[in-house]
N, C-alpha and C positions, 0 to 999 in steps of 0.2 A: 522415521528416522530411528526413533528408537531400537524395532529391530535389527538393522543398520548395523547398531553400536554395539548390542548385543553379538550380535555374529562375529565381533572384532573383538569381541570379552574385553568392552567397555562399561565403563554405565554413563547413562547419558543424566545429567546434574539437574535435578528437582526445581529449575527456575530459569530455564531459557530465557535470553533476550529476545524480546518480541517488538517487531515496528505493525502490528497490524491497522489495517486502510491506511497506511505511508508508504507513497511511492519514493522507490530508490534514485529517481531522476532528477536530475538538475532542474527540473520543471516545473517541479510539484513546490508547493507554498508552507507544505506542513513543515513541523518539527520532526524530525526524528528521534523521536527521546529515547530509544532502545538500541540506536547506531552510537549516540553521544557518549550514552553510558558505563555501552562494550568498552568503546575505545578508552573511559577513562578508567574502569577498572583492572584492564589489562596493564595501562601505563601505570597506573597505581602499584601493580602489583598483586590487585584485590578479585584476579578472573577467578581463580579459585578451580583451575584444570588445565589438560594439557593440551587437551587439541579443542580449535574451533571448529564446531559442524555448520555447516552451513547447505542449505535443500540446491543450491546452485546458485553458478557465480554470481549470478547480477542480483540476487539476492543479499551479498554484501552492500551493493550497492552500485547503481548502472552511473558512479561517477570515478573517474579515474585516480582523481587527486584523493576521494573518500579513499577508494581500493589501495594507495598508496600507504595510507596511514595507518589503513589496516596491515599491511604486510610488514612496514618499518614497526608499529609495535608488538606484533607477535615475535619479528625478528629479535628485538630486543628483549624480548621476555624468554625468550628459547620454547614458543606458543607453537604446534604444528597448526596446518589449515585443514581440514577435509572436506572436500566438496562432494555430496553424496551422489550428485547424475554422472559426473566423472569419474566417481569410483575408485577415486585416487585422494592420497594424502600429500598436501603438498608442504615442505619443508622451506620455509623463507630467510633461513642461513645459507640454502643453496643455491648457485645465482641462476642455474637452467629453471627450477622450480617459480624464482622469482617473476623471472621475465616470461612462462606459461601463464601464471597469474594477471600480470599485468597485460599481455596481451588478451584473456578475456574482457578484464575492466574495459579496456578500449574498444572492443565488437562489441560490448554491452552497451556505453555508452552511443556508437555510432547509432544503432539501431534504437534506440532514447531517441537520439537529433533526428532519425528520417522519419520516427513515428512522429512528432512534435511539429515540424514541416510540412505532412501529410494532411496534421489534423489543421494547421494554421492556413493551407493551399485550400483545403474543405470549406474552411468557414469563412475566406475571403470570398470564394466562389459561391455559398449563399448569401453573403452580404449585397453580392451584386446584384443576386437574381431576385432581391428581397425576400428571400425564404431565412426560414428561425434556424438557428441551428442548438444544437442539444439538446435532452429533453424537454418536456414539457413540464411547463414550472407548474408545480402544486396550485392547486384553487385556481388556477385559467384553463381555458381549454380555447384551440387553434379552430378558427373557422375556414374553411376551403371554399374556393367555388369550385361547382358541382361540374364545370366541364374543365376546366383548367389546369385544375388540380392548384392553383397559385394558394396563398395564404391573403385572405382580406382581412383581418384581425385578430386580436387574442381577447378574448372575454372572460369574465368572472364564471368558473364552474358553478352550477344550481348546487351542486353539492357542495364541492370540496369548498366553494369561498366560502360560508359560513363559518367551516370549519378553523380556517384563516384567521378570520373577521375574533371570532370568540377566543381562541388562542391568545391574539396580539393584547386585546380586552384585560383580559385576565392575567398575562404574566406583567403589562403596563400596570393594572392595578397591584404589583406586587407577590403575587402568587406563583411558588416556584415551580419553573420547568417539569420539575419530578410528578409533582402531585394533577398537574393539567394533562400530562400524559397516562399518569394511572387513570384518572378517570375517564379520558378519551377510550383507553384498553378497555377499562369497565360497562365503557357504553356501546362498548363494537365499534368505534368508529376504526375504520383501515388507515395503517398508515402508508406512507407513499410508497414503502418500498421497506419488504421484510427486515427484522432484525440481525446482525450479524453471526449470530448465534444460530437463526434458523436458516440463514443463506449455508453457513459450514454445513448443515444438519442435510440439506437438497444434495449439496456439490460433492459432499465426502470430504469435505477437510480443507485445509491447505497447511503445509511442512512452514514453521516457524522462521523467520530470515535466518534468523543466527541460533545457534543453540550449542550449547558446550558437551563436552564430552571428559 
């Protein structure tokens, strides 16, 4: 994005809003506290620029009533939108611009509902067939029979329960989060699933939800 902004002899603002691992869906449980933010510093008066960049629409947010409050207060601020995969800047004082915007929010959000449906048709359909659905939770491991393939139990991992077991031990005795994990790192022990830091470091990145220009 940066270069982006550069090639439009911008500069892009030393403190994006970031919702990172927060999905923009009606589905998701999290807070958004970098969606909350935008919206109240903008209304404030306190964005502190002129256009919002944004990596792609449903990156504002794949909910429509969100994307609404998004466009009412940049409207009101006289805030342009730029959406960087569209390659276009869109102006929300003008009503064609408004209603292109708002028709993303809603194919954003659609595709939210049929992914959500999909996943909810998935996991009624292993419920029935008594098969687990989702990963495999830490410190259990999934037993099979050898012809069937079905699931006949979940059992404590030789490894990873321990790992569980002395975890819960230790922060129930008081001992914080922080320091049970430094020494897990210190001991090699793996965790279940790399840091976000080194997943970015594999993937190449990903472009910030929102980011000001």
């Amino acid at each position: 994005m940066a270069k982006d902004c550069s090639s439009k002899g911008w500069e892009l603002h030393p403190h994006p809003y970031r919702d990172d691992n927060r999905s923009a869906s009606r589905y998701s449980s999290k807070v958004r506290e970098g969606y909350l933010r935008l919206v109240s510093d903008i209304r404030a008066g306190n964005f502190d620029a002129d256009v919002l960049g944004l990596w792609e629409a449903s990156r504002g947010s794949r909910r429509t009533s969100e994307w609404l409050e998004i466009i009412e207060v940049c409207k009101d601020q006289g805030i342009l939108i730029w959406v960087l995969t569209h390659g276009r800047v869109y102006d929300p004082t003008n009503a064609r611009d408004r209603r292109s915007i708002r028709e993303d929010a809603s194919d954003a959000e659609y595709e939210s509902d049929k992914t959500s449906q999909r996943i909810l048709r998935h996991s009624r359909d292993n419920a029935e067939k008594g098969r687990p659905h989702g990963r495999q939770i830490y410190g259990y491991r999934r037993v099979y029979d050898a012809e069937t393939r079905r699931l006949i139990e979940v059992v404590p991992h030789p490894d990873q329960a321990p790992v569980v077991q002395e975890a819960a031990h230790r922060a129930l005795s008081g001992e914080s989060f922080y320091a049970i994990a430094k020494d897990f790192n210190t001991r090699g022990i793996p965790p279940r699933r790399s840091a976000y830091r080194e997943q970015r470091k594999y993937l190449g990145g990903q472009g910030p939800r929102s980011s000001r220009c």
